[in-house]
N, C-alpha and C positions, 0 to 999 in steps of 0.2 A: 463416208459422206461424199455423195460428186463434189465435183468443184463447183457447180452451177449451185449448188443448192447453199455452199459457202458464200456465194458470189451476192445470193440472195438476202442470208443473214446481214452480209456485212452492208447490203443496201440499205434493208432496216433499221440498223444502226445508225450508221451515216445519217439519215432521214430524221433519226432522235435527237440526233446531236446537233442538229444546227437548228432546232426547235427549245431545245434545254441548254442553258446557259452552264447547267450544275454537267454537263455531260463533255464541256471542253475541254479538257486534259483525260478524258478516258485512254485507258489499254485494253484492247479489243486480245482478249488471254482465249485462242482456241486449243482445245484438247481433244486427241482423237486419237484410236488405235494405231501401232507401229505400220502396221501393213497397209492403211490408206497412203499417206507417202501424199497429200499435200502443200507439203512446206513453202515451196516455190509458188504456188497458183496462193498463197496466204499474204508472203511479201510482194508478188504481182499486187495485188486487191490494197493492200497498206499505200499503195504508192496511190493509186489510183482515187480511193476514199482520203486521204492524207489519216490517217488512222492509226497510231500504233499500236502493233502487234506483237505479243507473243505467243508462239508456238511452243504446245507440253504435249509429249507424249503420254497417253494414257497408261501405259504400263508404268512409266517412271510416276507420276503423280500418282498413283495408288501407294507407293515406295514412301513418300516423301514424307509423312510423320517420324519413320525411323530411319531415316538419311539426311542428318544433320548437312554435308558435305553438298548433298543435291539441291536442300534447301537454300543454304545461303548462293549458292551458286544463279540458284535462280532472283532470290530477292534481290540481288547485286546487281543484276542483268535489265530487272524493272527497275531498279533505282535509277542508271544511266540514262534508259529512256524515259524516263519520264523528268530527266533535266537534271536528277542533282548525281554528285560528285564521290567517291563513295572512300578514295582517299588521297592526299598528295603525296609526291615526292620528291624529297632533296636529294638533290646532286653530292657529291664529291665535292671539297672546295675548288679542284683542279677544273670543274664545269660549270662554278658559276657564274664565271661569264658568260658564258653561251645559253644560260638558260632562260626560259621561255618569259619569267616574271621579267625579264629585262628587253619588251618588246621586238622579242627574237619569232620569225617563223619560223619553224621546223616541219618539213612535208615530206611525205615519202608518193608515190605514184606506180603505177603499175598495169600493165597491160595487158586482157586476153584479148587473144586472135580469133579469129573463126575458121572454121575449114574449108574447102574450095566451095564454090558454089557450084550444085548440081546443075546438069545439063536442062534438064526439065524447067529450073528458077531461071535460066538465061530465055529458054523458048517462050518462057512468058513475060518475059522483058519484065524482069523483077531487080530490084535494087539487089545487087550482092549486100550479104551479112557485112559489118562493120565491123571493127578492133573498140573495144572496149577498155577506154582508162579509167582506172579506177583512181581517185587520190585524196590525201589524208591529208588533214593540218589542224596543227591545234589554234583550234577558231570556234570553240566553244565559249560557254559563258564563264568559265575558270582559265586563267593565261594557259594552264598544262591542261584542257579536255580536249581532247582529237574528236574532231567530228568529219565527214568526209560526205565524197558525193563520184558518178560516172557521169562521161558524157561520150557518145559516139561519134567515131569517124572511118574514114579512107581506111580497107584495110593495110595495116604495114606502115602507113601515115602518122607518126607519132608526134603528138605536137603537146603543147602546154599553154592554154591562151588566158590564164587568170594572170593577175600580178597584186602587188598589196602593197605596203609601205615602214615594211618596218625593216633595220638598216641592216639586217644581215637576215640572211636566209640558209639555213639547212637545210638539204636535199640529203634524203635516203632514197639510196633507188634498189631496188631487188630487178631479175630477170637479167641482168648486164655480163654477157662472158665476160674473160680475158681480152678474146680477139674482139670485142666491141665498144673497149676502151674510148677511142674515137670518136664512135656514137653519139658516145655519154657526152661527149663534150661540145657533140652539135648540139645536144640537148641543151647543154648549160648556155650556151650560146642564145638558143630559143628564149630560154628563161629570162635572158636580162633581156632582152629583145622587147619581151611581152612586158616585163615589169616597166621600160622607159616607156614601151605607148599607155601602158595603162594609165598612168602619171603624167601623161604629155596634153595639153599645153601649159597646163597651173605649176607641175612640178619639174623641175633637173633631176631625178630619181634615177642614182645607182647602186642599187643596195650590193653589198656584199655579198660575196655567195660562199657555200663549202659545198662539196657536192660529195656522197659519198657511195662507194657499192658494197653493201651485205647482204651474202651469199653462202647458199647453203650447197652450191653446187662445185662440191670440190673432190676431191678423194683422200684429205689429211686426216689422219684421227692423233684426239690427242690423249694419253692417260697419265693418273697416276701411280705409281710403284707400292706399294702398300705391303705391309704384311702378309696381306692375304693375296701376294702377286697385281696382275693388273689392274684398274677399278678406275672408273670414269671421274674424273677431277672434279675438285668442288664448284658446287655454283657460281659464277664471276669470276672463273680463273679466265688469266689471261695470258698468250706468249705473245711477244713479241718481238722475236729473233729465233734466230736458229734455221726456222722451216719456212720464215718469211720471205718474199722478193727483196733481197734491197738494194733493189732501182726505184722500190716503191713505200709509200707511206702505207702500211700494211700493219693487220694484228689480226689474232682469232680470239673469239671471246667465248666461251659457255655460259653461259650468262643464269641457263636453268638449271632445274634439278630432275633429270630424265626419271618417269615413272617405271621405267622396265628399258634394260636393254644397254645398246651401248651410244651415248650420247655423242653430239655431232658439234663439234662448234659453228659459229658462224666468221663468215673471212672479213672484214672490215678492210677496203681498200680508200683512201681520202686521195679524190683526184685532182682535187681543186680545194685552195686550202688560201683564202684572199686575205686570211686576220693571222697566219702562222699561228693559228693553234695547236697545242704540243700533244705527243703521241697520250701524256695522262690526262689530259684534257679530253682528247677525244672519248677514251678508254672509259672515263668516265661517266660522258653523256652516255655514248653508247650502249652504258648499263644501267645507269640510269631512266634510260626511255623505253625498256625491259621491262620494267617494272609500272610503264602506264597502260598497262590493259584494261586495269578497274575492272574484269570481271573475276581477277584472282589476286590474293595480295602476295602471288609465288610472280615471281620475273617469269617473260616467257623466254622462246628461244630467238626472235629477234625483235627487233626493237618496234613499238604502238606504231607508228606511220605507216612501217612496213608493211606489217601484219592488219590492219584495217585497207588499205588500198588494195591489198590483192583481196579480202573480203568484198569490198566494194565494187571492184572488175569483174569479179564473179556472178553477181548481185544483178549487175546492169547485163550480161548474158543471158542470165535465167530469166529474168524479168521480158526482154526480146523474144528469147525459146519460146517461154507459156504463152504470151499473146498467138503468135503465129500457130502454136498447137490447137488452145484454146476456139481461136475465133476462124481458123481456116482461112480463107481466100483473103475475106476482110483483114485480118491479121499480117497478111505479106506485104511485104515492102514493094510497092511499086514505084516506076519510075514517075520523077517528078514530088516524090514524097522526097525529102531529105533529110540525112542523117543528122541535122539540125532541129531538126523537125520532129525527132526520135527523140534526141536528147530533152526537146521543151515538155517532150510528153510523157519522157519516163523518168528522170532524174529527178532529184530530188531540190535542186535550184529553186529557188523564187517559188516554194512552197512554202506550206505554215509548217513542216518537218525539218527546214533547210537548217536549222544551228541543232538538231536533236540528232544522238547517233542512235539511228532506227537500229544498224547492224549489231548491238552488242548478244 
């Protein structure tokens, strides 16, 4: 199918639904052959109609009477979006404090960059491409649903300009070397920055912070010795000594169950730790919030915040990409447009989708 002739369905729709009262909470379910490949120009269209969507491959949906696995995968996926919850999870007692029914935020955020800007896009005095943050926080209609959203800026320009009000705050952040420790901590600095204007002049608001880094980018592998010689450790194993910094508040967690191959853990580094929470506390949450993806009831490999804001930076890319494809000339960023300007008209903000997680 072109994408215009998508573009056109999903106008029709749209045009139904604000005529039919019974058509408000519709799921816009397109199905098409593998090799058309409009996934991206689908989620464009979703944002743009406020619409949800999901996307089935034709070849899988012919499958799917005798692929119980495929099936629920998918019912899971429209359950989320269409608002409800599909399970919870309790923590460890070592994380119930920090957990989320105890008007905790927990957020993870994430960044993609764009590439240099063509010589051609500067001779036509075109806005350079922006950095794209993507970020997650469970601010759904359940204390624990992560719902998330992008907004653009300055490439390189990393900023954070929400803030909220609840008395501690968790920061997961992914993307973060070693040598950018420092970064992170202008970061945090940002953070409380935004959170006291946000709150200023009614409130005195200093929320607590943790801030944390998990990272897949290391070169540590960890096994276990088995019978059968070496074999990747069980689900939730955790070290925390031996191969750890200790300069630093450090731990690796496996948290899944790798489907083939040799699994990877993730490095858990706590930079900022304002309530002295203890290494089983952490260990805790941190596996604990593995387990809120809600599209599988297996933990993944790093923790829901995480893993949704780099979804969601992805998201707010694509979405840019296809327009500019899509619409040609119209579609470039010119000067005088601004990346403020980008974000009112692609993100999902102060939309009727803004508490729905379109991405699952």
């Amino acid at each position: 199918m072109d994408p215009t002739l998508l573009y056109k369905h999903m106008v029709e729709i749209y045009t139904l639904k604000k005529t039919d009262p019974k058509l408000k909470n519709m799921i816009f379910l397109h199905i098409e052959p593998e090799s058309n490949k409009h996934h991206d120009e689908l989620k464009l269209f979703e944002r743009r109609f406020c619409m949800i969507t999901q996307h089935l491959k034709m070849e899988n949906a012919a499958q799917l009477a005798g692929k119980k696995m495929m099936m629920e995968n998918i019912l899971l996926k429209l359950n989320v979006k269409g608002g409800g919850h599909n399970h919870y999870v309790t923590p460890e007692i070592y994380a119930m404090p920090l957990w989320m029914e105890k008007q905790i935020m927990i957020m993870g955020y994430n960044v993609c960059h764009p590439t240099g800007q063509s010589r051609a896009d500067k001779m036509a005095d075109r806005l350079p491409d922006p950095s794209v943050v993507g970020f997650s926080f469970n601010g759904g209609v359940n204390p624990d649903s992560f719902i998330g959203d992008y907004h653009y800026q300055q490439a390189t320009r990393e900023r954070k300009s929400r803030g909220v009000l609840p008395p501690l705050i968790i920061v997961v952040r992914d993307g973060i070397s070693d040598g950018q420790h420092s970064h992170a901590m202008d970061e945090l600095e940002t953070l409380r920055e935004a959170a006291a204007e946000y709150a200023s002049p009614v409130d005195d608001y200093t929320p607590h912070f943790i801030f944390v880094v998990a990272t897949k980018r290391h070169h540590k592998r960890v096994y276990a010795d088995g019978e059968r010689g070496l074999t990747n450790m069980a689900a939730m194993s955790v070290v925390d000594d031996t191969i750890t910094d200790p300069s630093l508040f450090e731990f690796y967690m496996q948290s899944h169950t790798p489907i083939q191959g040799t699994a990877k853990p993730t490095r858990y580094t706590v930079l900022k730790n304002d309530v002295g929470a203890t290494q089983d506390a952490m260990q805790s949450l941190m596996g604990a919030l593995c387990f809120e993806h809600q599209i599988s009831t297996n933990a993944i490999s790093i923790p829901e915040p995480v893993y949704q804001s780099d979804e969601w930076a992805k998201r707010g890319a694509n979405n840019m990409r296809i327009i500019k494809q899509m619409f040609g000339e119209k579609g470039q960023l010119k000067k005088g447009f601004t990346y403020d300007d980008l974000t009112n008209s692609l993100s999902y903000w102060n939309s009727p989708l803004e508490k729905v997680r379109v991405n699952a």
